[in-house]
PDB file with one MODEL, atoms N, CA, C and O in Angstrom:
MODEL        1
ATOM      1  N   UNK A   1     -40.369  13.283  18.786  1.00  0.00           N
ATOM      2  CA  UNK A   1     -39.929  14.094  19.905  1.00  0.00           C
ATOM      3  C   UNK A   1     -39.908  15.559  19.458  1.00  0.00           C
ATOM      4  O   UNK A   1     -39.378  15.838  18.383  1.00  0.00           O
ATOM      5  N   UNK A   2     -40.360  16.341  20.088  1.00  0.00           N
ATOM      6  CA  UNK A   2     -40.421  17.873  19.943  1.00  0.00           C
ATOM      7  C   UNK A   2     -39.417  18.245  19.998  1.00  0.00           C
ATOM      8  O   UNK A   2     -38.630  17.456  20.522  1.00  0.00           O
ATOM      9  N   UNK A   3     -38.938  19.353  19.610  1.00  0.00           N
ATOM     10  CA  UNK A   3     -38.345  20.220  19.851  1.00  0.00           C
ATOM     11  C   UNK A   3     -37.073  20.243  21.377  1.00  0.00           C
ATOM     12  O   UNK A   3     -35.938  19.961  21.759  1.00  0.00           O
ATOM     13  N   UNK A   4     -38.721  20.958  21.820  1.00  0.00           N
ATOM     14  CA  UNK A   4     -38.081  20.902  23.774  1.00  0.00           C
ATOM     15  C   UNK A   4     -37.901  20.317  24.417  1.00  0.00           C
ATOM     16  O   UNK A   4     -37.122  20.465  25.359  1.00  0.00           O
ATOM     17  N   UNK A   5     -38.830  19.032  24.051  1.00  0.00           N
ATOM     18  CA  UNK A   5     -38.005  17.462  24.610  1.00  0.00           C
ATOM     19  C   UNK A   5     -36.876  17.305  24.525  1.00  0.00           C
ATOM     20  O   UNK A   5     -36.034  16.913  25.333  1.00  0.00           O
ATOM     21  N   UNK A   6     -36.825  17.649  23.411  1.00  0.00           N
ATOM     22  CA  UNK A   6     -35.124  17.232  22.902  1.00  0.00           C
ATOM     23  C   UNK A   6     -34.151  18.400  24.018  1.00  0.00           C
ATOM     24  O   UNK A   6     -33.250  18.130  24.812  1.00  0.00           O
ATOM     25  N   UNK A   7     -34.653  19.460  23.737  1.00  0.00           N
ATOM     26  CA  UNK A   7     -33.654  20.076  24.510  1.00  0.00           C
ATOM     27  C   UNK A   7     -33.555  19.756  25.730  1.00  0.00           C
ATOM     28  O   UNK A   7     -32.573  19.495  26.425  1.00  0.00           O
ATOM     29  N   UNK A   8     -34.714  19.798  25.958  1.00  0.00           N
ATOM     30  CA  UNK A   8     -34.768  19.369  27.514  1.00  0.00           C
ATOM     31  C   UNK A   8     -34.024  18.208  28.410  1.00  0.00           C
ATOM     32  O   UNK A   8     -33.783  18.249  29.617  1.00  0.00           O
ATOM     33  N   UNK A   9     -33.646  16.858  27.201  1.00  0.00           N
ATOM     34  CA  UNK A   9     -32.840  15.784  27.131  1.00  0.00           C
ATOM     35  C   UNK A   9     -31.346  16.189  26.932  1.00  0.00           C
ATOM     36  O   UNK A   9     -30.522  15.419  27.426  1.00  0.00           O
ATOM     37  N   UNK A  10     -30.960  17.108  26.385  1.00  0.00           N
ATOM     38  CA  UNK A  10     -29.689  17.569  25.890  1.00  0.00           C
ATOM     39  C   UNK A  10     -29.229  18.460  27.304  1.00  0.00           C
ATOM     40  O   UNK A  10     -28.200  18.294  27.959  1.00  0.00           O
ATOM     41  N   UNK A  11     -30.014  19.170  27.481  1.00  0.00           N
ATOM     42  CA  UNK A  11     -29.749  19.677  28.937  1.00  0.00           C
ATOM     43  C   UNK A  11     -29.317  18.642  30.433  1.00  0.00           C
ATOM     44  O   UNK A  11     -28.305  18.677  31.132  1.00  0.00           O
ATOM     45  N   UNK A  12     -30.403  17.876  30.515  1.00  0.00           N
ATOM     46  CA  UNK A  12     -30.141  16.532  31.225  1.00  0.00           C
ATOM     47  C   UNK A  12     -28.446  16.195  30.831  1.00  0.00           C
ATOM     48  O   UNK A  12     -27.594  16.580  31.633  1.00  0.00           O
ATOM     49  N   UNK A  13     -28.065  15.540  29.698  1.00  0.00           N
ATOM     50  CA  UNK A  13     -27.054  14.775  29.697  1.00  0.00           C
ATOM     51  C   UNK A  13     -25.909  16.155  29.232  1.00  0.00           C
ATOM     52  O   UNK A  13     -24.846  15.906  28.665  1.00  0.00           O
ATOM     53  N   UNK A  14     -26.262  17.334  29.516  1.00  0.00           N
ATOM     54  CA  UNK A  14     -25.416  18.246  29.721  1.00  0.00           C
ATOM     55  C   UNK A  14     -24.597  17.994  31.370  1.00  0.00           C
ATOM     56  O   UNK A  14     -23.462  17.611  31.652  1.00  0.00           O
ATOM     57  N   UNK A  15     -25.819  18.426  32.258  1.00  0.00           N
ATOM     58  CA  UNK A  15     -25.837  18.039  33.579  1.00  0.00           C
ATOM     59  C   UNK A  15     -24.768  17.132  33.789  1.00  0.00           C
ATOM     60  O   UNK A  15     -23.558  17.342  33.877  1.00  0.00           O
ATOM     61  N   UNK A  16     -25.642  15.753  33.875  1.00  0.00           N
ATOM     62  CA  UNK A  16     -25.106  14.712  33.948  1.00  0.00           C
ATOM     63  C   UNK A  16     -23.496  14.506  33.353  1.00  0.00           C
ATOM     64  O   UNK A  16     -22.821  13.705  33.999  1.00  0.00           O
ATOM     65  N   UNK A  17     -22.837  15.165  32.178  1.00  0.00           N
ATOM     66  CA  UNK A  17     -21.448  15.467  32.209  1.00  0.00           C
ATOM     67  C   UNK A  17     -21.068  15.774  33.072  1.00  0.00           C
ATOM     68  O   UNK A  17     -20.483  15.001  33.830  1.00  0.00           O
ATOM     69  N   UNK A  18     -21.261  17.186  33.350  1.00  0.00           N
ATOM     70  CA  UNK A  18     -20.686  18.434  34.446  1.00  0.00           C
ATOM     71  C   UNK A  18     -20.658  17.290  35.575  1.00  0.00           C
ATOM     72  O   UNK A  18     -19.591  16.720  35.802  1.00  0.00           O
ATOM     73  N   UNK A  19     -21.540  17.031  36.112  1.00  0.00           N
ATOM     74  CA  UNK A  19     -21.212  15.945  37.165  1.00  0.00           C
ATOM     75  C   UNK A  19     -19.830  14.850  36.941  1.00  0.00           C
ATOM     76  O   UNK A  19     -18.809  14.758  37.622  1.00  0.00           O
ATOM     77  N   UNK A  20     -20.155  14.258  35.990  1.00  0.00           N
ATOM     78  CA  UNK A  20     -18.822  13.381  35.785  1.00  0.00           C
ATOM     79  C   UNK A  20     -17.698  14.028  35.860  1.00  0.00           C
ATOM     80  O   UNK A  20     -16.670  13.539  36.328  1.00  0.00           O
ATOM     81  N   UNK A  21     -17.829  15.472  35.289  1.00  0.00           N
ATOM     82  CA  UNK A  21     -15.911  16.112  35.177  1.00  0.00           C
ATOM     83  C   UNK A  21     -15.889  15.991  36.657  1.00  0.00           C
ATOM     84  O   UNK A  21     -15.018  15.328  37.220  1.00  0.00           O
ATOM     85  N   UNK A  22     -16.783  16.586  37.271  1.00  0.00           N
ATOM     86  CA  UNK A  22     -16.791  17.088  38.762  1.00  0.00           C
ATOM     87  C   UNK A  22     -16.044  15.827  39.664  1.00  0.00           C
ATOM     88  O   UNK A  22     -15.249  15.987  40.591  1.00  0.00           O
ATOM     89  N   UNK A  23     -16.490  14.672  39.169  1.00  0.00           N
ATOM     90  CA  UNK A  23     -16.131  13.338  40.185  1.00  0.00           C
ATOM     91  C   UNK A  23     -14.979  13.006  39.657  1.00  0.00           C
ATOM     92  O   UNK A  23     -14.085  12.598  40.398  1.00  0.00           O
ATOM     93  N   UNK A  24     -14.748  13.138  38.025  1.00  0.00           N
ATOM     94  CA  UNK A  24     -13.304  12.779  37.992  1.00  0.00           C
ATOM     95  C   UNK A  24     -12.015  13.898  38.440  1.00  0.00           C
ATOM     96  O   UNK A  24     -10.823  13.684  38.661  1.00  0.00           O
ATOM     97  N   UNK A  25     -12.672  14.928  38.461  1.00  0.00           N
ATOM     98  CA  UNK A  25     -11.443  16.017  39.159  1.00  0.00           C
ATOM     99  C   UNK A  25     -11.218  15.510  40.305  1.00  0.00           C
ATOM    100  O   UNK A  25     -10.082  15.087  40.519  1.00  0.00           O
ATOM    101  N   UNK A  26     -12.095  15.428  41.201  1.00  0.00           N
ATOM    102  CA  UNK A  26     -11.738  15.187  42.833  1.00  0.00           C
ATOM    103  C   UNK A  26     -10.901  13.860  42.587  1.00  0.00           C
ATOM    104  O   UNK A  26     -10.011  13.619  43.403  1.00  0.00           O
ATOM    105  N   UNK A  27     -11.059  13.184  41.783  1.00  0.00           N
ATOM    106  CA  UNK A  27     -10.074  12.034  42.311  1.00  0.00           C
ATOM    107  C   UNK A  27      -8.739  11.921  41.470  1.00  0.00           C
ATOM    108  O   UNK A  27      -8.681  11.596  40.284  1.00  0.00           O
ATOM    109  N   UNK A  28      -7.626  12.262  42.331  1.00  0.00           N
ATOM    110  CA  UNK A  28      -6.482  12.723  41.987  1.00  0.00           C
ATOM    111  C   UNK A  28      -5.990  11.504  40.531  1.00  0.00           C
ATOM    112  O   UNK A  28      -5.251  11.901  39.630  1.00  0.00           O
ATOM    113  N   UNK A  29      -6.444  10.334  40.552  1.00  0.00           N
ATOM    114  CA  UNK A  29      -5.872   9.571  39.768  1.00  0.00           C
ATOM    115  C   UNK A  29      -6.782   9.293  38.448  1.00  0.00           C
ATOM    116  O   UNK A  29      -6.593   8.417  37.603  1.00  0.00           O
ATOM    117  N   UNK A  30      -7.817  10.265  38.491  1.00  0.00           N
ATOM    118  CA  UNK A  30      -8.724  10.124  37.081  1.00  0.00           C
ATOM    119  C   UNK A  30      -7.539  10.551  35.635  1.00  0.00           C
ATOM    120  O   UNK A  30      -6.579  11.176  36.086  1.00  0.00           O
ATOM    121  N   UNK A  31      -7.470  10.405  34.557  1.00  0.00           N
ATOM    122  CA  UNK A  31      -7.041   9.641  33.599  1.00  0.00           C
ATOM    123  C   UNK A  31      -7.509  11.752  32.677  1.00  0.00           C
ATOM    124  O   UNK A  31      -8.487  12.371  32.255  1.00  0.00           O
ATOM    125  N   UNK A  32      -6.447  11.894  32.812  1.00  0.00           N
ATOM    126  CA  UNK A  32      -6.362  13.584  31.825  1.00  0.00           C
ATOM    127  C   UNK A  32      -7.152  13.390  30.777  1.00  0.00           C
ATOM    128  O   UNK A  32      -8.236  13.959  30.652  1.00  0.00           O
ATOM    129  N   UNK A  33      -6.642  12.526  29.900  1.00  0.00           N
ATOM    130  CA  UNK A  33      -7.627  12.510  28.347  1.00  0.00           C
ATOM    131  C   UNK A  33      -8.790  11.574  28.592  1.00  0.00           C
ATOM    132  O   UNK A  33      -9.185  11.339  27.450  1.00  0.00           O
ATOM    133  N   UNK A  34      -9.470  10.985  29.331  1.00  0.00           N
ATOM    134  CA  UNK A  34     -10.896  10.729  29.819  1.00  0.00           C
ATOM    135  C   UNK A  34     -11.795  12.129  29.959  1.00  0.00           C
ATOM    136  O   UNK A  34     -12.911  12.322  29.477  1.00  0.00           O
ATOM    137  N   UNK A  35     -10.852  13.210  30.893  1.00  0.00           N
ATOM    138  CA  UNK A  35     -11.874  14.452  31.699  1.00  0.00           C
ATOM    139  C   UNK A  35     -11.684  15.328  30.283  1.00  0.00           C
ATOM    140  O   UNK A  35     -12.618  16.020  29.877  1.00  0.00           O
ATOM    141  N   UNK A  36     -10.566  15.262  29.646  1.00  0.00           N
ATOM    142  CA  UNK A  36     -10.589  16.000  28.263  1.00  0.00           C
ATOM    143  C   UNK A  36     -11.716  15.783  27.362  1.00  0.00           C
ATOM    144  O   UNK A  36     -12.504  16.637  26.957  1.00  0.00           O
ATOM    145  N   UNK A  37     -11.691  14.326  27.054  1.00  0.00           N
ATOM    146  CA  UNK A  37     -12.968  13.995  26.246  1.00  0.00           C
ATOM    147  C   UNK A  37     -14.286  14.218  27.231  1.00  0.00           C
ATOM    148  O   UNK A  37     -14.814  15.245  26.807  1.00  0.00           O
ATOM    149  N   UNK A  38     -14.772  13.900  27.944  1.00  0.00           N
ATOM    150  CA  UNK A  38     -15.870  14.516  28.719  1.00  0.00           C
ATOM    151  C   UNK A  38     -15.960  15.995  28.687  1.00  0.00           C
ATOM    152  O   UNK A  38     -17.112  16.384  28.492  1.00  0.00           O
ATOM    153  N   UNK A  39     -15.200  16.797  28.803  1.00  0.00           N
ATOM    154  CA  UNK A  39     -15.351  18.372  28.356  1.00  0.00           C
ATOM    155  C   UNK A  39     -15.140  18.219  26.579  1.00  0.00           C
ATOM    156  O   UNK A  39     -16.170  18.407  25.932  1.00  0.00           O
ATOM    157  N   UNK A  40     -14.773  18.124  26.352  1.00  0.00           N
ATOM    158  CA  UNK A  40     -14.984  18.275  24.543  1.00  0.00           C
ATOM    159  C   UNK A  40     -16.623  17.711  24.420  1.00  0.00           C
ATOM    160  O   UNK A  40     -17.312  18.481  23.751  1.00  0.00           O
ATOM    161  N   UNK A  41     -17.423  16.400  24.996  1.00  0.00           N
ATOM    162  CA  UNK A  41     -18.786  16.576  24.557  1.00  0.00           C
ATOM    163  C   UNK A  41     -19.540  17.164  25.226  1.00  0.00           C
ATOM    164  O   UNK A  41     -20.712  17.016  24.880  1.00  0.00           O
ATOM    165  N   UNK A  42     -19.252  18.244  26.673  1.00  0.00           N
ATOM    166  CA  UNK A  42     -20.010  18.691  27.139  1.00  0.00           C
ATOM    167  C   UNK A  42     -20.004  19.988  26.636  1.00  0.00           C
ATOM    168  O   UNK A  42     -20.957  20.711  26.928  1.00  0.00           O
ATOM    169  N   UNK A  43     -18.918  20.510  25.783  1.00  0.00           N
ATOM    170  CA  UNK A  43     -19.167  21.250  24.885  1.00  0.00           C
ATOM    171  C   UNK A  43     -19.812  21.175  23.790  1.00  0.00           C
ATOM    172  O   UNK A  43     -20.670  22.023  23.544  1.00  0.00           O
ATOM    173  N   UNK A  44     -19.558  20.230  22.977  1.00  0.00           N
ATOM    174  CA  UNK A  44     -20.368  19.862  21.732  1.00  0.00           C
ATOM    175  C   UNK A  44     -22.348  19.907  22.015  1.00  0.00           C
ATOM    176  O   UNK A  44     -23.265  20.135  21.225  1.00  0.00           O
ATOM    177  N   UNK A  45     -22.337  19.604  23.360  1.00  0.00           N
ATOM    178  CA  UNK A  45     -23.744  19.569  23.945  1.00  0.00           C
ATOM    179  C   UNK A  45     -24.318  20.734  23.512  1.00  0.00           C
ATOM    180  O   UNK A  45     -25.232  21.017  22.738  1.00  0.00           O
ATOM    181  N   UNK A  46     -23.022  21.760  24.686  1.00  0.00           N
ATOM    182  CA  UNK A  46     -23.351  23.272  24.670  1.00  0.00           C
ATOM    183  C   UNK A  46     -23.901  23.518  23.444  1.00  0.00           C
ATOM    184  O   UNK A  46     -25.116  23.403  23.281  1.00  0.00           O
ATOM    185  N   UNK A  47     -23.178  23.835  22.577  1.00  0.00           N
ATOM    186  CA  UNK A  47     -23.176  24.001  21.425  1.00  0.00           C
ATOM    187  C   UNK A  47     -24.532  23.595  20.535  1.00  0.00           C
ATOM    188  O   UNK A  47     -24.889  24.398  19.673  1.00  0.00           O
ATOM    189  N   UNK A  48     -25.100  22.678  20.677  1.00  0.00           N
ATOM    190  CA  UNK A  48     -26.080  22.382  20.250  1.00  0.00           C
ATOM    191  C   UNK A  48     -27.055  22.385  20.701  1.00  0.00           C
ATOM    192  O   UNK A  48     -27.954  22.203  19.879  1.00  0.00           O
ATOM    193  N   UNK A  49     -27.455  22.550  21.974  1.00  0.00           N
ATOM    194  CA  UNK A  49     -28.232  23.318  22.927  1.00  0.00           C
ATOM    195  C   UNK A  49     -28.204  24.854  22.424  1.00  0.00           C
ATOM    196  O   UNK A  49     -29.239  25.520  22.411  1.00  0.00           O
ATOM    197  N   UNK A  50     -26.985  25.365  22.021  1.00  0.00           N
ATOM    198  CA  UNK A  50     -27.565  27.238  21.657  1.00  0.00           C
ATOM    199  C   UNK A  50     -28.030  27.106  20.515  1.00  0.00           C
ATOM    200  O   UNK A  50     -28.962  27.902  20.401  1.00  0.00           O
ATOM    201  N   UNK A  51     -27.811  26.243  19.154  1.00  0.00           N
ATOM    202  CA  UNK A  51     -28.145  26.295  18.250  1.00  0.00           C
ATOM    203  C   UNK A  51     -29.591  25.666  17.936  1.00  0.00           C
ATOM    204  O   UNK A  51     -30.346  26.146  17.090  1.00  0.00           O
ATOM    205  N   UNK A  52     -29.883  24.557  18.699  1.00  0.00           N
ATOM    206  CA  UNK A  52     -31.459  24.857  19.054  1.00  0.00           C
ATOM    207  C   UNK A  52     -32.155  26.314  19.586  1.00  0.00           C
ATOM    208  O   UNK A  52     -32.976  27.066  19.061  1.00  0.00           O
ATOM    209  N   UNK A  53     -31.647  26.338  20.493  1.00  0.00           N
ATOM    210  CA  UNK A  53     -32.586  27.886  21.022  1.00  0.00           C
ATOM    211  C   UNK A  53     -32.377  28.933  20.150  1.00  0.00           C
ATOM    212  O   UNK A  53     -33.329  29.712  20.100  1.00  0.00           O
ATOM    213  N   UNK A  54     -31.318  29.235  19.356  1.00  0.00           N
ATOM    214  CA  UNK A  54     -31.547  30.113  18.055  1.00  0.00           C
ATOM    215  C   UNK A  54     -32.047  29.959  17.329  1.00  0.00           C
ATOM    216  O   UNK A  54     -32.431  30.936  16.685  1.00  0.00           O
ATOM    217  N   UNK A  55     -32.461  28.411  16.837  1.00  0.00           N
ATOM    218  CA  UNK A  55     -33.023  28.147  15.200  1.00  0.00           C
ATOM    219  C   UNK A  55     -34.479  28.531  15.794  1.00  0.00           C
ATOM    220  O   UNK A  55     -35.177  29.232  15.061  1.00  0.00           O
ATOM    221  N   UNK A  56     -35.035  28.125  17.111  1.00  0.00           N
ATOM    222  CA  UNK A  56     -36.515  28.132  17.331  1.00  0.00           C
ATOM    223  C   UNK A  56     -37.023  29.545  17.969  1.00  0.00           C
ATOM    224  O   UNK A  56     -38.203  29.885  17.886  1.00  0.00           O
ATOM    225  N   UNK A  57     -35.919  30.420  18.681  1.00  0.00           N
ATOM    226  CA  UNK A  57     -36.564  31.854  19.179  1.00  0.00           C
ATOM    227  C   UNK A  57     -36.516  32.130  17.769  1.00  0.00           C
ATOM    228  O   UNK A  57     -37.613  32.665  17.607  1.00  0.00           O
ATOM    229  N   UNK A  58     -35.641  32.103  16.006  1.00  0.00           N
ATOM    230  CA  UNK A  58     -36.185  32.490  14.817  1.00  0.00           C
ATOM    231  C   UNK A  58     -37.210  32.416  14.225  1.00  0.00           C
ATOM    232  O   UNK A  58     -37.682  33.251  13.454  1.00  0.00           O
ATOM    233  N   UNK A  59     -37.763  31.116  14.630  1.00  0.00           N
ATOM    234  CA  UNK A  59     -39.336  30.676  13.506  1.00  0.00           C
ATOM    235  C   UNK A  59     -40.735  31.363  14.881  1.00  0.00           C
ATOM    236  O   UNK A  59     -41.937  31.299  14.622  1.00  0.00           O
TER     237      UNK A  59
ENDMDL
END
């Protein structure tokens, strides 16, 4: 897998988080440390999504 595949996949299941926080906010009885952990890896995503696009706009 390339590179941008990859990112391109990391982006996807970036998405696809953001959606989940989104459905568990609206519903008043979603579970605090569920939407916590779903934002902690949609950060970790982030995160590795910029550090791809830095290592490769370098080379």
């Amino acid at each position: 897998m390339s590179i941008q595949e990859h990112l391109v996949e990391l982006k996807a299941r970036h998405r696809e988080l953001e959606e989940e926080i989104a459905d568990a906010l609206a519903h008043p009885s979603s579970d605090d440390i569920k939407i916590a952990e779903l934002k902690r890896r949609k950060l970790q995503l982030k995160d590795e999504i910029a550090r791809m696009q830095s290592s490769t706009s370098i080379h």
